[in-house]
C-alpha positions as CSV (number, residue, x, y, z in Angstrom):
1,X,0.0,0.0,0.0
2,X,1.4,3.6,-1.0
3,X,2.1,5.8,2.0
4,X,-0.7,7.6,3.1
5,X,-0.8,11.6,2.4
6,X,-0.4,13.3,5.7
7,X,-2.7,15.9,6.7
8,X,-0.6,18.8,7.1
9,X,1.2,21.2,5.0
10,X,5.2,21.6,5.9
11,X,5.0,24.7,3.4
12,X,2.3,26.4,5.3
13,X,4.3,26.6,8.3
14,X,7.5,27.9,6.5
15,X,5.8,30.5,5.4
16,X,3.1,31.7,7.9
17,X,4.9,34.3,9.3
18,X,7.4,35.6,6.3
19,X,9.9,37.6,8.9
20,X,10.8,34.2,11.1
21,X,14.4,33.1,10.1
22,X,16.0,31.8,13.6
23,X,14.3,29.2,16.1
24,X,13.6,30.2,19.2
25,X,13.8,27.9,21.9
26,X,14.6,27.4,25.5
27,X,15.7,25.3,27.9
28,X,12.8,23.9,30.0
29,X,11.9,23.1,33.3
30,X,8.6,22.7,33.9
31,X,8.8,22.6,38.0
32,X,10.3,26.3,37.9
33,X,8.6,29.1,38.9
34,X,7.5,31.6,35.9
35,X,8.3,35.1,36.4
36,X,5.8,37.2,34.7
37,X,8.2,39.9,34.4
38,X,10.3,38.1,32.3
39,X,9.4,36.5,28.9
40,X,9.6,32.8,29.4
41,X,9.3,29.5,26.9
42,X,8.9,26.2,28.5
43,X,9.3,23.6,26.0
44,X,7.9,19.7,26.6
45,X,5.6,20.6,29.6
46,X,3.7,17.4,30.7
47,X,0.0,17.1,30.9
48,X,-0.3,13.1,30.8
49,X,2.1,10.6,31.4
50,X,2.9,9.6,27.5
51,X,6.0,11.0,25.8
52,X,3.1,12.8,23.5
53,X,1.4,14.4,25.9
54,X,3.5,17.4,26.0
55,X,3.1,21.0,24.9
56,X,5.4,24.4,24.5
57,X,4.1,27.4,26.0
58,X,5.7,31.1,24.7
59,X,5.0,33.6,27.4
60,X,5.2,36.8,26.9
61,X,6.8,39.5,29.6
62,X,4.8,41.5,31.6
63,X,2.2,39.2,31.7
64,X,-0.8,39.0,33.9
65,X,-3.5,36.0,34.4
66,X,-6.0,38.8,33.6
67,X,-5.5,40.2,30.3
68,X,-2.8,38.1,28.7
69,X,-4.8,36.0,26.0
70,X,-3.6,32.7,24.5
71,X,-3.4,31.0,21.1
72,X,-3.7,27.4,21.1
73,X,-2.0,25.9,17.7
74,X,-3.0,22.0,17.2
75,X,-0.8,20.6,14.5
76,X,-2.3,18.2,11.2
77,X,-0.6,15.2,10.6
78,X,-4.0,12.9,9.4
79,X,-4.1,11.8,13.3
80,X,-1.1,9.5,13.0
81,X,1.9,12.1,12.1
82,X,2.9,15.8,12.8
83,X,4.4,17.4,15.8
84,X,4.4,20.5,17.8
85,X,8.2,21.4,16.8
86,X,6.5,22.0,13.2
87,X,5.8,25.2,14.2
88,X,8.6,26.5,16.4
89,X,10.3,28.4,14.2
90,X,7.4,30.6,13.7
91,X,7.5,31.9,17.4
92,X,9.8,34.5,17.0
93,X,7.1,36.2,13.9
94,X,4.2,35.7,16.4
95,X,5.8,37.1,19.0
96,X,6.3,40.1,17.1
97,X,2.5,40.4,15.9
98,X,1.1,39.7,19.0
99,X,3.6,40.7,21.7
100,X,1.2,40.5,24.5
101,X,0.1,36.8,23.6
102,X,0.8,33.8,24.9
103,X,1.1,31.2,22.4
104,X,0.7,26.9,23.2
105,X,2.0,24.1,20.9
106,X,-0.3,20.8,21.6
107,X,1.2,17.4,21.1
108,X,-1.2,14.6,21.3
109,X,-0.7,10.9,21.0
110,X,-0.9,9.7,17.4
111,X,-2.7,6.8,15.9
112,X,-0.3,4.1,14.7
113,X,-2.0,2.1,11.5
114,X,0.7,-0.7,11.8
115,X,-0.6,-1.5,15.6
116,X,-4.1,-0.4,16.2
117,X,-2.9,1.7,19.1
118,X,-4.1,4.9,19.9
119,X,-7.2,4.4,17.7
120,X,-9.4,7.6,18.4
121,X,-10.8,9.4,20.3
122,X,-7.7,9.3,22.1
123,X,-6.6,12.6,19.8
124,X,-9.7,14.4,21.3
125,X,-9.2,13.0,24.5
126,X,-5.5,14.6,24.8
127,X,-6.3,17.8,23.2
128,X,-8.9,18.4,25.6
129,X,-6.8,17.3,28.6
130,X,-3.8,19.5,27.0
131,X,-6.0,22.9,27.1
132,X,-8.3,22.5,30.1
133,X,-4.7,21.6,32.1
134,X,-3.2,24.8,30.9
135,X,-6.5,26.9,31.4
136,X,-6.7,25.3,34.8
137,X,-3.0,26.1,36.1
138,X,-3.4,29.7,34.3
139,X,-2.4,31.6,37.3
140,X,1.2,29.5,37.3
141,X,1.8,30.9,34.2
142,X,0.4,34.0,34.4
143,X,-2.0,34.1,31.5
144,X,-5.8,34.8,31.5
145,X,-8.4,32.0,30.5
146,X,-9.5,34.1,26.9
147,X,-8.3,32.1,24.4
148,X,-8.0,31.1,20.5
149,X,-8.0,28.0,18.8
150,X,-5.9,26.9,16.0
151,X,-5.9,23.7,13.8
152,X,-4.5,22.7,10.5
153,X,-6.0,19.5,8.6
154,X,-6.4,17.0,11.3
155,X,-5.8,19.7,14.0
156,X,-8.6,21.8,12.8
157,X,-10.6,18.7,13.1
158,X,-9.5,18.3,16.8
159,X,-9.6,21.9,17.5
160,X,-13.2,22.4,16.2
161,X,-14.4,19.2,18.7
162,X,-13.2,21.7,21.7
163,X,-14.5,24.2,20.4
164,X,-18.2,23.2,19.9
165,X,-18.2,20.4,22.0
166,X,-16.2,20.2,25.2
167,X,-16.5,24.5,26.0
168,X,-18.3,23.5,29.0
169,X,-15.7,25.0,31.7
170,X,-13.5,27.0,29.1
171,X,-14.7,28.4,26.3
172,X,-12.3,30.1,23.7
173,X,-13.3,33.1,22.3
174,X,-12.6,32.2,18.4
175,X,-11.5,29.1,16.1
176,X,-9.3,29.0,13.2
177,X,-10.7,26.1,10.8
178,X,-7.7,25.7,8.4
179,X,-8.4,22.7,5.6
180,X,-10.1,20.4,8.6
181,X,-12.7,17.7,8.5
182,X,-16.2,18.3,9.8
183,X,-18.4,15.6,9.7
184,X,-16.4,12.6,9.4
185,X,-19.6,10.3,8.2
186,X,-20.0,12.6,4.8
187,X,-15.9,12.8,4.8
188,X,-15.4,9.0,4.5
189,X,-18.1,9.0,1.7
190,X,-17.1,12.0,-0.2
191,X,-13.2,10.8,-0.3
192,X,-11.6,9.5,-4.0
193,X,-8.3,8.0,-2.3
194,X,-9.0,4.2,-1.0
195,X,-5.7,4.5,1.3
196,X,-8.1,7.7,3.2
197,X,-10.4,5.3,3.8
198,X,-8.8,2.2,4.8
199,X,-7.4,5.0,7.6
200,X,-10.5,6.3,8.6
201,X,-11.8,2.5,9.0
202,X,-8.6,2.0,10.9
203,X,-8.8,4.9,12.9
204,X,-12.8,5.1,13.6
205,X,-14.2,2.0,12.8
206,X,-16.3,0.8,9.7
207,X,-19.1,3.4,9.1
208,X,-21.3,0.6,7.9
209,X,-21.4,-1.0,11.3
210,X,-22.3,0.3,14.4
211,X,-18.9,2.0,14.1
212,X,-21.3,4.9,13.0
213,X,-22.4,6.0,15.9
214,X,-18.4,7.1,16.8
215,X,-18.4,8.8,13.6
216,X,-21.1,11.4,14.5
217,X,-19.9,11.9,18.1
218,X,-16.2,12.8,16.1
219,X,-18.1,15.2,13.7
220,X,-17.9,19.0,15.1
221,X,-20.9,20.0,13.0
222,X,-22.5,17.7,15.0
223,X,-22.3,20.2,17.9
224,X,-22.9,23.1,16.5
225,X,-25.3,25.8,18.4
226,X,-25.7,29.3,18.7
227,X,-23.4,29.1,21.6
228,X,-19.8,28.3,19.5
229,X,-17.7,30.8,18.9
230,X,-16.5,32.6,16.1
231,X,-15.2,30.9,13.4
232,X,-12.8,31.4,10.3
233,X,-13.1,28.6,7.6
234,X,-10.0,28.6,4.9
235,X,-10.7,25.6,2.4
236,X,-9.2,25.2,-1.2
237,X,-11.4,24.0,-3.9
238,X,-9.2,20.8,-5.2
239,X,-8.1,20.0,-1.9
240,X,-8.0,16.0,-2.6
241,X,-7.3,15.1,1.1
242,X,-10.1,17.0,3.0
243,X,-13.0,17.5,0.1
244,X,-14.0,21.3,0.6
245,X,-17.5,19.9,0.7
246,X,-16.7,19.7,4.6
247,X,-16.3,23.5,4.5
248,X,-19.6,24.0,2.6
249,X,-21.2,21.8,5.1
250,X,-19.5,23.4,8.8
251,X,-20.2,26.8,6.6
252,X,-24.2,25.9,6.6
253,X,-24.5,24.5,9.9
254,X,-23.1,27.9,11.3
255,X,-25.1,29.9,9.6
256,X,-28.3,28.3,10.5
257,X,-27.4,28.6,14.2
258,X,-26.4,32.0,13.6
259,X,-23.0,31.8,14.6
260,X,-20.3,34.5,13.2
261,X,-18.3,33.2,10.9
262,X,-15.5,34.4,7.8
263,X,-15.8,31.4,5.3
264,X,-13.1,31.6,2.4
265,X,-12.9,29.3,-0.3
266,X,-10.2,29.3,-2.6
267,X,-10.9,28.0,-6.2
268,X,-8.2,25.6,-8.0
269,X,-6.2,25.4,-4.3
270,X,-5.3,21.9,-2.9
271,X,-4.7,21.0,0.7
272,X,-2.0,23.5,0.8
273,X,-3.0,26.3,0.1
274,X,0.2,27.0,-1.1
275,X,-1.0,29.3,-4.3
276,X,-2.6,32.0,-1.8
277,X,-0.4,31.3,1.2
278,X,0.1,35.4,1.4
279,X,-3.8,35.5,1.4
280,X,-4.7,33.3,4.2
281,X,-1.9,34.5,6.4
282,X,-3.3,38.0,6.1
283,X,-6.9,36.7,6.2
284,X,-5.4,34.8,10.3
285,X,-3.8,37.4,11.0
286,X,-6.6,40.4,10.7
287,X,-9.0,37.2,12.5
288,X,-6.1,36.7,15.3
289,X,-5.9,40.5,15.9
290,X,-9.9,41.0,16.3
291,X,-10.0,38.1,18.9
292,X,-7.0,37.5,20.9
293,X,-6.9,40.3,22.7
């Protein structure tokens, strides 16, 4: 079997933020004592006890657990690939747009197809763990509880399931739906590549079965009220991984429940979005800078 196309685009995150050109990173220790004075990066902060279940937080100085807001970033990877560290090199371009953010990486535990292990909703399981842990502990870091979601591909996916379906306690204030799945039932039967599907069989079950049932409680436009937040959709038109149908359909349900939303669509654009990359980072960043704040 060909190796499956991993839901997540390398060249997005090269060129997100056009002025990052060194990595910032710091040595960690997650048992120290943040100094909100200071700017601070802890790097592989636990929130469970698998290897995975780690995250970066970026803090920013002169912080305060009242007005400092927080961007979540949940990377793609089609549940079984992708990592945090994708994005590190960014930091230092965020950090100058939004100097008074605090920004998390989210690693979760991926799905291994050889194995069966870590079949879902383990994914949703640790995402939800990794942000109600930091949203709990907010006063260790000195950051507030307003927060932003971010996903890309299978990200967006996960990111969208807190975001509609698990705001009980914490609810962020807007999600960024970047290429992702939304209802996984219509997903498996709108996808042309067999090797998808044999991994969404793997990974959820058979849809035919009773398996189906798992497949609507994964679906975030199952969830959808008047009560979710904000919401930008980016979607490309011959995007041959995640059909832009689940766009349309996330897109719909919003808008019958009356829920803001920004939904782009770019003809002739795959997965990637690599042919208006400059467009969608301006389209984020205008979205970032009307909600975290």
């Amino acid at each position: 079997m060909r190796k499956l196309p991993l839901m997540r685009t390398s060249g997005f995150y090269a060129c997100l933020v056009g002025i990052c050109l060194l990595l910032s990173c710091t040595k960690s220790n997650e048992e120290r004592q943040t100094d909100p004075s200071r700017q601070e990066d802890l790097v592989n902060v636990a929130y469970g006890s698998d290897g995975r279940q780690r995250f970066n937080i970026y803090l920013p100085a002169g912080r305060s657990d009242t007005a400092t807001p927080v961007l979540f970033f949940i990377h793609g990877g089609a549940w079984t690939g992708g990592s945090k560290d994708d994005l590190v090199s960014a930091i230092p371009g965020f950090r100058q747009l939004f100097p008074d953010c605090a920004i998390v990486l989210v690693n979760y535990r991926l799905f291994n197809l050889q194995t069966g292990g870590n079949k879902f909703p383990v994914q949703e399981q640790d995402v939800k763990a990794c942000i109600d842990a930091v949203m709990t502990n907010n006063s260790d870091y000195h950051i507030s509880r307003k927060f932003v979601l971010w996903g890309q591909s299978a990200g967006a996916h996960l990111a969208a399931l807190y975001a509609y379906k698990h705001a009980g306690t914490f609810k962020p204030r807007a999600l960024i739906d970047q290429v992702g799945p939304t209802d996984m039932l219509s997903m498996y039967t709108q996808l042309a590549d067999p090797n998808l599907k044999i991994l969404m069989k793997a990974l959820i079950g058979d849809p035919q079965t009773g398996d189906s049932v798992l497949y609507k409680s994964s679906s975030p436009s199952q969830y959808v009220s008047p009560d979710c937040p904000p919401t930008l959709i980016l979607h490309g038109t011959a995007d041959e991984v995640v059909p832009y149908k689940q766009a349309e359909l996330l897109r719909d349900k919003l808008q019958q429940n009356g829920v803001p939303f920004i939904y782009k669509l770019y003809p002739g654009e795959g997965h990637a979005l690599t042919g208006v990359a400059a467009e969608v980072n301006s389209e984020i960043v205008a979205f970032l800078q009307t909600w975290l704040k």
